[in-house]
N, C-alpha and C positions, 0 to 999 in steps of 0.2 A: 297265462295266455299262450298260445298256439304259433311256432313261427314261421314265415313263409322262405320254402327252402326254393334252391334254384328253381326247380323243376318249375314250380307254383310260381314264378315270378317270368319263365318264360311264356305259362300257359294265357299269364293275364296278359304280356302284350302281344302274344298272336293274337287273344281275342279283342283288346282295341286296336291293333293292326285292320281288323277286319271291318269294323265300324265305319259309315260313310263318313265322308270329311264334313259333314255338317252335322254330324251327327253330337245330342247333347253332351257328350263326354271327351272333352278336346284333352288329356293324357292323364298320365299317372307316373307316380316317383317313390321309390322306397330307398331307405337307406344302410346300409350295412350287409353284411354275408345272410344273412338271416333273421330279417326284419320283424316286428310284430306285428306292426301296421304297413299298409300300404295307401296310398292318399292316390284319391281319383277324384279327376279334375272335372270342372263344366266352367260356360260361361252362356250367361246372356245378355245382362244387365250388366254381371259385373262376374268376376270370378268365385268361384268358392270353393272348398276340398272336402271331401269327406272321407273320412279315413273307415278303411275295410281291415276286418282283423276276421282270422283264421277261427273258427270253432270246432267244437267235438263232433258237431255234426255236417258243416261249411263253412260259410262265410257270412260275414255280417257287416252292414253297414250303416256310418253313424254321420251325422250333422255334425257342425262345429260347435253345438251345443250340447254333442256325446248322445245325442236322443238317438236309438234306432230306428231307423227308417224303411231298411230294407234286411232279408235274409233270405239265402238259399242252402239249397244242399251242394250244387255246382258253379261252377265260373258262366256257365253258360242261363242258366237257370237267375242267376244273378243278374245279367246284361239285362233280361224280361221284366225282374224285379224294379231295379233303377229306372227303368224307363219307365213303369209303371207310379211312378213318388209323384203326386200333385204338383204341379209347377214347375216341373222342366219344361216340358213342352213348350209353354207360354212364357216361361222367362220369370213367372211369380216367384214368392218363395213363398209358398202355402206350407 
């Protein structure tokens, strides 16, 4: 697995820096100098995490069930991704 160096952990919170305050992705938390995962948060009904890991080719991300949900090639490409996952919007969990 791929890990995420500084750089890649400033770039993600300029990009949820950028995100409106209502927007479905209320943070994100990594742990260590050089994490493998990074957990990105939502809430509607209730909270939940999904954890993003670095690939050969971007990034990808997974449910608390480990199912892939979403994948890009860029962090930004990615924010288009998530947003696009059935049931954020509405608060479901499809």
């Amino acid at each position: 697995m791929q890990t995420f160096s500084q750089s890649d952990l400033d770039a993600i919170d300029k990009l949820w820096r950028s995100v409106p305050a209502d927007h479905v992705w209320t943070g994100w938390s990594a742990s260590g100098a050089e994490p493998k995962e990074v957990w990105l948060y939502r809430t509607r009904a209730h909270w939940r995490k999904f954890p993003l890991r670095k690939t050969e080719t971007g990034y990808a991300l997974f449910d608390e069930k480990d199912r892939k949900v979403a994948d890009a090639e860029t962090l930004e490409s990615l924010l288009s991704a998530v947003e696009s996952i059935p049931g954020l919007r509405t608060g479901t969990d499809s």
